[in-house]
DSSP file (Angstrom, degrees, kcal/mol; ACC not computed):
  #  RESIDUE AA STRUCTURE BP1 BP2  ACC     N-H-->O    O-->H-N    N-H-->O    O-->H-N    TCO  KAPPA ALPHA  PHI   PSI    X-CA   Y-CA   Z-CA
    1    1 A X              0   0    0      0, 0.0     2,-0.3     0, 0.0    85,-0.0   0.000 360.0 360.0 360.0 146.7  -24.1   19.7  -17.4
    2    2 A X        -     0   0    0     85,-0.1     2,-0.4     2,-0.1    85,-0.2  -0.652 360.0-166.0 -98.2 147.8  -26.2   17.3  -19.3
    3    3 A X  E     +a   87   0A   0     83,-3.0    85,-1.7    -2,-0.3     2,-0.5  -0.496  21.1 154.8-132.2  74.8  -24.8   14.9  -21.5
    4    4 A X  E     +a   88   0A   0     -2,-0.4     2,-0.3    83,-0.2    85,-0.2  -0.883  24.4 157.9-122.3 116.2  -27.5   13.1  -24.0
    5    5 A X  E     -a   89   0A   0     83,-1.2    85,-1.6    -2,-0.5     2,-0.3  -0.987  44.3-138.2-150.8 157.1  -25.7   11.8  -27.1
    6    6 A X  E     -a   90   0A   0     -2,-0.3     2,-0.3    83,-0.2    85,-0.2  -0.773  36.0-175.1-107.6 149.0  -26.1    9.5  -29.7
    7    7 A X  E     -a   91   0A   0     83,-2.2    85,-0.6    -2,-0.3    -2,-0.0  -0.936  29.7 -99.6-151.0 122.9  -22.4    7.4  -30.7
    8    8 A X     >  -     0   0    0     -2,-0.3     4,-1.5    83,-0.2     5,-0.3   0.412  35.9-115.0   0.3 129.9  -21.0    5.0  -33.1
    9    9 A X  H  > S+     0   0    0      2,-0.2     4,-2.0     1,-0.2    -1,-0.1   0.965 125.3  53.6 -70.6 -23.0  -20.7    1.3  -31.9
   10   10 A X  H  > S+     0   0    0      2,-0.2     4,-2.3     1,-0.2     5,-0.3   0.965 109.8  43.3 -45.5 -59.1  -17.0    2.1  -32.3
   11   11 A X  H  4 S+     0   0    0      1,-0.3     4,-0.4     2,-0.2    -1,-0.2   0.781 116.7  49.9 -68.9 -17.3  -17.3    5.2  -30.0
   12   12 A X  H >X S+     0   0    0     -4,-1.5     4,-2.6     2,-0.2     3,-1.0   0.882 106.7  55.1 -91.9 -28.2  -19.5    2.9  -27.7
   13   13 A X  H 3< S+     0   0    0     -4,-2.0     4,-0.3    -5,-0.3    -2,-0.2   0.862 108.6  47.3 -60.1 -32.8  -16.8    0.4  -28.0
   14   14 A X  T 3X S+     0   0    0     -4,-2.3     4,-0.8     2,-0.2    -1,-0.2   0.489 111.0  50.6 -74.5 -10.0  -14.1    3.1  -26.6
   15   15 A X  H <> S+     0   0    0     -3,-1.0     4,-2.4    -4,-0.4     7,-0.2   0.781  95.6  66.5-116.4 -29.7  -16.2    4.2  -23.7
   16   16 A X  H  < S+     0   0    0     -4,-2.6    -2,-0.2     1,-0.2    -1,-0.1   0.682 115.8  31.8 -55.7 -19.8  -17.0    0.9  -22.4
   17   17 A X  H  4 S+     0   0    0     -5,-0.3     3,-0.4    -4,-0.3    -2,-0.2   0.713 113.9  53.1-100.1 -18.6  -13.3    0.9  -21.7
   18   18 A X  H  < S+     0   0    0     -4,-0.8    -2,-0.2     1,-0.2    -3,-0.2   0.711 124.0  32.0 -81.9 -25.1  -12.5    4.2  -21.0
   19   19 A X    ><  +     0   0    0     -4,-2.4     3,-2.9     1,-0.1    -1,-0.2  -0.659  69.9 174.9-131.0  67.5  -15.8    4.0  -18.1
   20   20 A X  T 3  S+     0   0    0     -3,-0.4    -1,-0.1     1,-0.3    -4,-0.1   0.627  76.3  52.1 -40.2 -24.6  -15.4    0.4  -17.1
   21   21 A X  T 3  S+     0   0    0      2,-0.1    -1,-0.3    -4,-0.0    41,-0.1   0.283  81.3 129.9 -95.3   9.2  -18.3    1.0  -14.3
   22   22 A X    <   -     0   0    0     -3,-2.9     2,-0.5    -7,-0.2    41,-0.2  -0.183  60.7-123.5 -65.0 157.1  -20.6    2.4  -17.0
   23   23 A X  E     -b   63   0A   0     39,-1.4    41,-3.3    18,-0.0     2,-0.5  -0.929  18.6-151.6-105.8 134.8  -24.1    0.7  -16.9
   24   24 A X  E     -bc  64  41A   0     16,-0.6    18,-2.4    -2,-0.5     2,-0.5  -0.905  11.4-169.3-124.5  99.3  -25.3   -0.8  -20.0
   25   25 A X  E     - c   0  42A   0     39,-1.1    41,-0.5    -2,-0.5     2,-0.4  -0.671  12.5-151.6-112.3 136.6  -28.9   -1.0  -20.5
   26   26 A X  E     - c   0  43A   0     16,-4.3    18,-1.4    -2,-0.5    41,-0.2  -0.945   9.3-166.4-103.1  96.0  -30.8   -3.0  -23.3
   27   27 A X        +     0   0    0     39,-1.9    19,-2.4    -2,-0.4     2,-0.2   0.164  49.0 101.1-104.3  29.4  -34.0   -1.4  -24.2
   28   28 A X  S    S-     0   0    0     17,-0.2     5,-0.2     1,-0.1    -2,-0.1  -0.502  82.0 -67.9-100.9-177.8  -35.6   -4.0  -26.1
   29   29 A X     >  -     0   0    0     -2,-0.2     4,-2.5     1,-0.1     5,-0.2  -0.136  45.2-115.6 -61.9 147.3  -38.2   -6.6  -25.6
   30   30 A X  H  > S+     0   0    0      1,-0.2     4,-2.1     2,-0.2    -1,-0.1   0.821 115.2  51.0 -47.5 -29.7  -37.3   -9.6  -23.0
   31   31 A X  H  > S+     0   0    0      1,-0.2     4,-1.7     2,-0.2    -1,-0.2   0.944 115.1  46.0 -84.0 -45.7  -37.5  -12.6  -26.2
   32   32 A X  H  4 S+     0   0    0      1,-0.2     4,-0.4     2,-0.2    -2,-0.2   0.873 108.2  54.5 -96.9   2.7  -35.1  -10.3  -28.1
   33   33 A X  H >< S+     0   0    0     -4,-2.5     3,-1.0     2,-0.2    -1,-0.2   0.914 114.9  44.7 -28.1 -70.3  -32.7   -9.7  -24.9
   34   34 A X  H 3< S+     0   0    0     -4,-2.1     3,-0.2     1,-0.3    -2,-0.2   0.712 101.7  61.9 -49.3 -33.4  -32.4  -13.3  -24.8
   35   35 A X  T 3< S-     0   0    0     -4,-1.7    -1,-0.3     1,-0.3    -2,-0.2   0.670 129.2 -26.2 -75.7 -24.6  -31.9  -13.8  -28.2
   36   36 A X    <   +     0   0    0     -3,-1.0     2,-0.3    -4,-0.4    -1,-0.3  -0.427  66.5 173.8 166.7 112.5  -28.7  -11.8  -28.0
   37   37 A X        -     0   0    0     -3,-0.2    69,-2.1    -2,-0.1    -4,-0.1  -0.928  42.6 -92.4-128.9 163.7  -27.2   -9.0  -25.9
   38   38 A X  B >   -E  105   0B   0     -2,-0.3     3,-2.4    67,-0.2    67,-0.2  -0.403  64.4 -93.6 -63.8 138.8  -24.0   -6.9  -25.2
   39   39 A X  T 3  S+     0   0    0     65,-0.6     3,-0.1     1,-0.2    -1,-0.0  -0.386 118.0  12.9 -42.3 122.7  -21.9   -8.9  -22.2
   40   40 A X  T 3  S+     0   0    0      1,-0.4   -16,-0.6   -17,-0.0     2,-0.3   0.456  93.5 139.5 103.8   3.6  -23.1   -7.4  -19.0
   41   41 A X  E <   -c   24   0A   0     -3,-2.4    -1,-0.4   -18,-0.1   -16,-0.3  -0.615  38.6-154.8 -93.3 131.9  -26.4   -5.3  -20.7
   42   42 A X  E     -c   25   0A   0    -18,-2.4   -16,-4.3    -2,-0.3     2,-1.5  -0.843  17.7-107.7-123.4 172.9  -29.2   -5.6  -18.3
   43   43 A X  E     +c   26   0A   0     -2,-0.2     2,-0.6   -18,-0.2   -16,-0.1  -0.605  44.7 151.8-119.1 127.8  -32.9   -5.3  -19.6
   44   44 A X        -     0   0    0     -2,-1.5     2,-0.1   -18,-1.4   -15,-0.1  -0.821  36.3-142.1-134.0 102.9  -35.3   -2.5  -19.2
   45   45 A X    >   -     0   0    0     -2,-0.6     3,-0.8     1,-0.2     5,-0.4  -0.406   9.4-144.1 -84.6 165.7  -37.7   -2.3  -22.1
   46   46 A X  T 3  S+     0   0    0    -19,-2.4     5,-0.2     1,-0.3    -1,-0.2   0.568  91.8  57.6-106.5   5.8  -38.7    0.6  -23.3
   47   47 A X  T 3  S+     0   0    0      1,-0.2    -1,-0.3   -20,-0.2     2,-0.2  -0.013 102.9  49.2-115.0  52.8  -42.3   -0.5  -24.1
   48   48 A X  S <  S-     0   0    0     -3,-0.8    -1,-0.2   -19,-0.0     5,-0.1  -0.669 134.0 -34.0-161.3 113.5  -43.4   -1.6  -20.8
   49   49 A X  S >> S+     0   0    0     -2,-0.2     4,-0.9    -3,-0.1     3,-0.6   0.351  72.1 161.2  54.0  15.7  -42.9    0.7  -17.7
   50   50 A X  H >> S+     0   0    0     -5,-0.4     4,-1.8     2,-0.3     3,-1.8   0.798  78.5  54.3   0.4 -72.0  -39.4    2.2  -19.1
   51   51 A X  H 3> S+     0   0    0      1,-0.3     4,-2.9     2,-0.2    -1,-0.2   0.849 108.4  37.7 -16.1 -86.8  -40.3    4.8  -16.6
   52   52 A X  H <4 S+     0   0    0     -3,-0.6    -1,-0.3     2,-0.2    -2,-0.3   0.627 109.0  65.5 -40.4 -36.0  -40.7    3.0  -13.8
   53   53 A X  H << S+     0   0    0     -3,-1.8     3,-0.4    -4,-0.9    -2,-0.2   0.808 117.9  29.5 -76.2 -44.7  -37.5    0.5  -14.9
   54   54 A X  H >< S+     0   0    0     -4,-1.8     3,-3.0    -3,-0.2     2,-0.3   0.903  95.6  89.6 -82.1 -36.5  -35.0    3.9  -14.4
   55   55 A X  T 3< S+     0   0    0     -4,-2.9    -1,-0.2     1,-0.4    -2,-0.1   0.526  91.3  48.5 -89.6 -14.5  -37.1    5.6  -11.7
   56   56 A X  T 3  S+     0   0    0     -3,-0.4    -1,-0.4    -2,-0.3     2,-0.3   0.478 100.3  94.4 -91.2  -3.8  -34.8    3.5   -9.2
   57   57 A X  S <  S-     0   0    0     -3,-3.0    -3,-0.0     1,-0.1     2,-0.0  -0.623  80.1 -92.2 -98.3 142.5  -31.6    4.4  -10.8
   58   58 A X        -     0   0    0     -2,-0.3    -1,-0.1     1,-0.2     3,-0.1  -0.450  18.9-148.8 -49.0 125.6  -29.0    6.9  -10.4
   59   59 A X  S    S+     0   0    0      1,-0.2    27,-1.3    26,-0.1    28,-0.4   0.515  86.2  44.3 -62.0 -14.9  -29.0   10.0  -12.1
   60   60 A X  S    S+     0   0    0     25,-0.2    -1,-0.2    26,-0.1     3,-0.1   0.552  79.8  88.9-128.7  -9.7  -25.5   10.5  -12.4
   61   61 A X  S    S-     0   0    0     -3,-0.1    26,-0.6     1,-0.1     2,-0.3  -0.164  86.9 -84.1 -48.3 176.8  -23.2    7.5  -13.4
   62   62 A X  E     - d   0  87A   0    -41,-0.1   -39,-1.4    24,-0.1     2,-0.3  -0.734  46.8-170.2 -86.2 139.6  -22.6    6.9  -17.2
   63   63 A X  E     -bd  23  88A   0     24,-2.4    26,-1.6    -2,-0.3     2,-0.3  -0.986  11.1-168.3-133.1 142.0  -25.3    4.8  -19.2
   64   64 A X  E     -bd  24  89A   0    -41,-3.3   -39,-1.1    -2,-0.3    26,-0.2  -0.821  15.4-174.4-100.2 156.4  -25.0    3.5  -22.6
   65   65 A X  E     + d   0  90A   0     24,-0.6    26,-2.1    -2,-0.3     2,-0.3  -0.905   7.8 173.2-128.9-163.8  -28.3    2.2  -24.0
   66   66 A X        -     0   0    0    -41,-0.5   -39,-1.9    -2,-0.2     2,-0.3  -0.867  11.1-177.1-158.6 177.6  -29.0    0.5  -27.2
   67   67 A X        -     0   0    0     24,-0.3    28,-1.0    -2,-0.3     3,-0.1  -0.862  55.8 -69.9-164.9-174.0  -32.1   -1.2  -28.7
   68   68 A X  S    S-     0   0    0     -2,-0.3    28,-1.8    26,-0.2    29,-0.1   0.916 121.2  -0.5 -42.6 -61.4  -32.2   -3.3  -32.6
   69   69 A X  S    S-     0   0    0     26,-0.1     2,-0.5    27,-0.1    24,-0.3   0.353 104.4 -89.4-119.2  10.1  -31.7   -0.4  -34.7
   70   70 A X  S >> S+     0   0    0     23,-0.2     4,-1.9    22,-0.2     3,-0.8  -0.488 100.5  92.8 102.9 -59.7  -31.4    3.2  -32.9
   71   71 A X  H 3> S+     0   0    0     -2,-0.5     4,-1.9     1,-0.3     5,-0.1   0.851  94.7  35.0 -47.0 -55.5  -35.3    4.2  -32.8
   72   72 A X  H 34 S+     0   0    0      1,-0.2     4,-0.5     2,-0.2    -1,-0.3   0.957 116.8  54.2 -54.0 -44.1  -36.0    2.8  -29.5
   73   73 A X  H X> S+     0   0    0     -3,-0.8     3,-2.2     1,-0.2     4,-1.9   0.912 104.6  57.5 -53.4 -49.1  -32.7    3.7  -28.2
   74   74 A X  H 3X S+     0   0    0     -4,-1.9     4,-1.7     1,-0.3    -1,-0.2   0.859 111.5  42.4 -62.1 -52.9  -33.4    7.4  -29.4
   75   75 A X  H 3X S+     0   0    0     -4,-1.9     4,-0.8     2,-0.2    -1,-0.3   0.320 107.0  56.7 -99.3  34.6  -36.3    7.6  -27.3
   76   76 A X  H <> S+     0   0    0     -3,-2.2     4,-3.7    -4,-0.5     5,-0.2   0.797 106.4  52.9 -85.7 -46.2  -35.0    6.0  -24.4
   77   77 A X  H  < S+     0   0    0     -4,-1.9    -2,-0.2     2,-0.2    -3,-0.2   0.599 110.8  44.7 -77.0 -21.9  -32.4    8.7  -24.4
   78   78 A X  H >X S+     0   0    0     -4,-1.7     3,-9.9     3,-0.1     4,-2.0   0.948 113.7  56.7 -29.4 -89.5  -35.2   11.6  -24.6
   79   79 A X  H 3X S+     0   0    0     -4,-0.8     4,-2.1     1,-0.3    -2,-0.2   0.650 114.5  33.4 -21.1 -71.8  -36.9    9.5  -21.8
   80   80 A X  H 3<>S+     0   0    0     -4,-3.7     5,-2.6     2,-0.2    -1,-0.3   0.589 108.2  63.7 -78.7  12.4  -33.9    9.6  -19.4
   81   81 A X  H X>5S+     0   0    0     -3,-9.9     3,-3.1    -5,-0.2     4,-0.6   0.921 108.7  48.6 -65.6 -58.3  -32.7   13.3  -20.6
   82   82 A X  H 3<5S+     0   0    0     -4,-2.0    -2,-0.2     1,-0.3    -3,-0.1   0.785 110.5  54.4 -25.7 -56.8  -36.7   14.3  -18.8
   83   83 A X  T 3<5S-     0   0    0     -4,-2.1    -1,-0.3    -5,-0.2    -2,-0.2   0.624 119.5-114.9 -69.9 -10.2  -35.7   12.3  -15.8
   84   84 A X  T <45 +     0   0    0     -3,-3.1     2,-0.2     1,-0.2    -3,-0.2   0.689  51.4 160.3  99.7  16.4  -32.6   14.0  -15.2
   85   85 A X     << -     0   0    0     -5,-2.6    -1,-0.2    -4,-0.6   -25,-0.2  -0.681  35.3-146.4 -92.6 144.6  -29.5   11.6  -15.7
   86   86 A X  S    S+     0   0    0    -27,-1.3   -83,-3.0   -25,-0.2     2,-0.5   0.750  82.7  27.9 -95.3 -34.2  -26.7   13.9  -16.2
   87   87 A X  E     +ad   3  62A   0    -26,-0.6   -24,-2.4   -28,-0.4     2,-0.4  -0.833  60.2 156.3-144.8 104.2  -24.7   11.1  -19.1
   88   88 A X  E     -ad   4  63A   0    -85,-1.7   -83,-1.2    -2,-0.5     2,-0.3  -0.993  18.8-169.2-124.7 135.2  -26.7    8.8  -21.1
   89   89 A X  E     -ad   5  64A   0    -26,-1.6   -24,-0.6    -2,-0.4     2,-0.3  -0.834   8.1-154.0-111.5 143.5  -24.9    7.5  -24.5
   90   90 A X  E     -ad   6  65A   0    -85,-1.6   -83,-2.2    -2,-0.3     2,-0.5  -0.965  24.5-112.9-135.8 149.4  -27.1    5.5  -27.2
   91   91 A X  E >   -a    7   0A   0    -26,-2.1     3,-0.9    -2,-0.3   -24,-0.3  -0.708  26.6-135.5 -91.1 106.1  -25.7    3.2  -29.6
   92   92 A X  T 3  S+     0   0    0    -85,-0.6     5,-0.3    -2,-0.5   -22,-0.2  -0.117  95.1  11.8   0.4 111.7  -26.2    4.9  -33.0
   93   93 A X  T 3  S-     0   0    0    -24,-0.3     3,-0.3     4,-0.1    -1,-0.2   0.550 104.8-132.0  95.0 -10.5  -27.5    1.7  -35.1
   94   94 A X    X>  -     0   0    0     -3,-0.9     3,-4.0     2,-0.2     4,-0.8   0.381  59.8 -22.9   9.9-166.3  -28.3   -0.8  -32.1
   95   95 A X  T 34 S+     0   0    0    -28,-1.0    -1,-0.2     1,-0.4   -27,-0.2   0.403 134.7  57.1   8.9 -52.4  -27.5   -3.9  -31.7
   96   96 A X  T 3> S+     0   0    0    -28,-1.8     4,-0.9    -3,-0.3     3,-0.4   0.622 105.6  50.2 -81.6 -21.1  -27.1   -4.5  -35.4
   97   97 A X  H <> S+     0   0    0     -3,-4.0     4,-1.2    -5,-0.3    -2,-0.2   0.609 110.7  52.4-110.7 -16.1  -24.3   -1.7  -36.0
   98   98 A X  H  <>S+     0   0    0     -4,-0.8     5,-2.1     2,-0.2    -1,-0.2   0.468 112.9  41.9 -82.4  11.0  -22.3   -3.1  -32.9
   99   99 A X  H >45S+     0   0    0     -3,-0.4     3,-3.9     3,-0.3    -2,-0.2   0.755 111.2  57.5-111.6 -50.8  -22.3   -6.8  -34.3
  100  100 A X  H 3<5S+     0   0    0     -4,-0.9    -2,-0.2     1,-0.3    -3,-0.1   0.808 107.3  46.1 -69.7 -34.5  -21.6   -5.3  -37.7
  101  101 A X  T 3<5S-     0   0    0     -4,-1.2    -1,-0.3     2,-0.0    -3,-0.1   0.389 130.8 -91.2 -93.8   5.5  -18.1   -3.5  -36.1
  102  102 A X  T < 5 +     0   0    0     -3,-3.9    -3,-0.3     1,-0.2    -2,-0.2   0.694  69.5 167.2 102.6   6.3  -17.1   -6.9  -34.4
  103  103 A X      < -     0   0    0     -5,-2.1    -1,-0.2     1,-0.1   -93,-0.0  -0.443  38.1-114.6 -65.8 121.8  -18.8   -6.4  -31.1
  104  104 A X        -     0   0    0     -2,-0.1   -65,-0.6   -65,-0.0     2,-0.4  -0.264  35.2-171.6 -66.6 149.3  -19.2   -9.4  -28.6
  105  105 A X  B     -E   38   0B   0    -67,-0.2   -67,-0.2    -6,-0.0     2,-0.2  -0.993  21.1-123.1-132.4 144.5  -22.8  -10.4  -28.1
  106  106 A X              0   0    0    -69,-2.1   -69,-0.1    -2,-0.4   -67,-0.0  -0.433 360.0 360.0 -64.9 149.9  -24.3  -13.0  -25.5
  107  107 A X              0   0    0    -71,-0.2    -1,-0.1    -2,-0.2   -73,-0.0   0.285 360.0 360.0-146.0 360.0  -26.3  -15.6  -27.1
């Protein structure tokens, strides 16, 4: 069973402890990565080779991903339904609705 959902930065906050090995993908551009990401968020943007950036990953672990506001996020989480990963979460809001709920960010 496939598991492609959009979630709350609360609900992303609960599943990053509840899946402590989950992988946590940041699918915006490298300057705004830098500028600020969730601890432990690695970066695969989604407008340069996105594809190619999963195509090495395992389909079946948990991924959150997340992007500024949701839109990127939304079609990252199409993008890896196609490829086949069985539990992909995106963060409802990006970036901006997990700062808003208290969420640490690197800076």
């Amino acid at each position: 069973m496939q598991v492609l959902q959009t979630i709350t930065a609360e609900e992303a906050m609960l599943l990053i402890e509840a899946k402590p090995g989950i992988t946590i993908i940041d699918v915006r551009t490298v300057r705004e990565y830098e500028a600020g990401r969730i601890p432990g968020a690695v970066n695969i943007p989604i407008a340069s080779s996105f594809h190619e950036g999963i195509g090495g990953l395992d389909r079946n672990p948990p991924y959150l991903i997340y992007c500024a506001t949701g839109g990127r996020g939304s079609r990252a989480l199409g993008a890896m339904g196609e490829a086949g990963f069985t539990e992909v979460y995106n963060l409802g809001g990006g970036i901006a609705a997990w700062e808003r709920a208290g969420g640490a960010v690197i800076r």
